[in-house]
C-alpha positions, 0 to 999 in steps of 0.5 A, spaced: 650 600 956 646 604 959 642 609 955 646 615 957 651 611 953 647 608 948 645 615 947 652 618 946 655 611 941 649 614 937 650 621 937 658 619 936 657 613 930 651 618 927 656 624 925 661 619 923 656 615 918 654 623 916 661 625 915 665 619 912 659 618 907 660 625 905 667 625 905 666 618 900 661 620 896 664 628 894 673 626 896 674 619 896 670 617 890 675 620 886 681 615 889 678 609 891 676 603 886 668 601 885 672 595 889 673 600 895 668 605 895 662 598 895 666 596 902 665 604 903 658 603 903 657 597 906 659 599 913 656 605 911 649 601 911 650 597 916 653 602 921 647 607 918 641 601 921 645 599 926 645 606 930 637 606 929 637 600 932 641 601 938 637 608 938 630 605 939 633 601 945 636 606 948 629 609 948 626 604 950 630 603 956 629 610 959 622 608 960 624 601 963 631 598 964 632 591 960 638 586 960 637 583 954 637 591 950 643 592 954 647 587 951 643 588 944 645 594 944 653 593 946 654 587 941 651 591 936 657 597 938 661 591 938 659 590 931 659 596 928 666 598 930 668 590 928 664 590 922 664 597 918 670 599 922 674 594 917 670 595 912 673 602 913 680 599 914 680 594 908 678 599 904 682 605 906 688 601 907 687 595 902 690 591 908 688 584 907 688 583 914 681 586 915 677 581 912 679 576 918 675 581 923 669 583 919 666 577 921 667 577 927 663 584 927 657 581 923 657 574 929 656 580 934 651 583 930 647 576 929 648 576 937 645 583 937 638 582 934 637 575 937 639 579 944 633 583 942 628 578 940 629 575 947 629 582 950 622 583 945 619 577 948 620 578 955 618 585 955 611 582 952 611 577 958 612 582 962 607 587 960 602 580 960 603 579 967 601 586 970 594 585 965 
């Protein structure tokens, strides 16, 4: 991924966190049950802090590219869509099926944050060396 489109999976997911919790709060939440609206917003916070990380990797990779932010930033895509997208699902739909794939996006989430300490701890080795 590489920022450009880290940038525009941000831009992308900000509107749709933006739009979906207006929608939930002022037109779903006279429909949905607490069950369905919790599910709503717990992909609503993990897609919200998942953005912001995939944000600040972009930011750092217009200055210098990095394999691991890369593949951070694409798990973290992964898990938001896997992750939040079936939360979304489960709770529009009440599809049983969906809570098979929400753990799915939280593994690529774990993945996503492990990939970027790795990535973190390189940079300062790196920034060592040139010392």
């Amino acid at each position: 991924m590489s920022s450009r489109s880290m940038m525009i999976f941000v831009a992308i997911s900000g509107f749709i966190f933006v739009a979906l919790g207006a929608f939930g709060a002022h037109v779903l939440s006279r429909t949905l049950g607490e069950k369905e609206m919790e599910w709503l917003y717990t992909g609503l916070n993990y897609q919200g802090v998942h953005t912001l990380a995939i944000l600040g990797m972009a930011s750092v990779m217009q200055r210098r590219a990095c394999i691991w932010f890369y593949w951070s930033s694409a798990l973290m895509a992964l898990g938001t869509v896997l992750f939040s997208g079936s939360l979304y699902s489960l709770a529009l739909s009440n599809l049983k099926l969906w809570v098979y794939v929400t753990p799915i996006g939280g593994v690529c989430f774990l993945i996503g944050w492990a990939l970027m300490l790795v990535g973190a701890l390189r940079m300062r080795k790196r920034a060592e060396r040139h010392e």
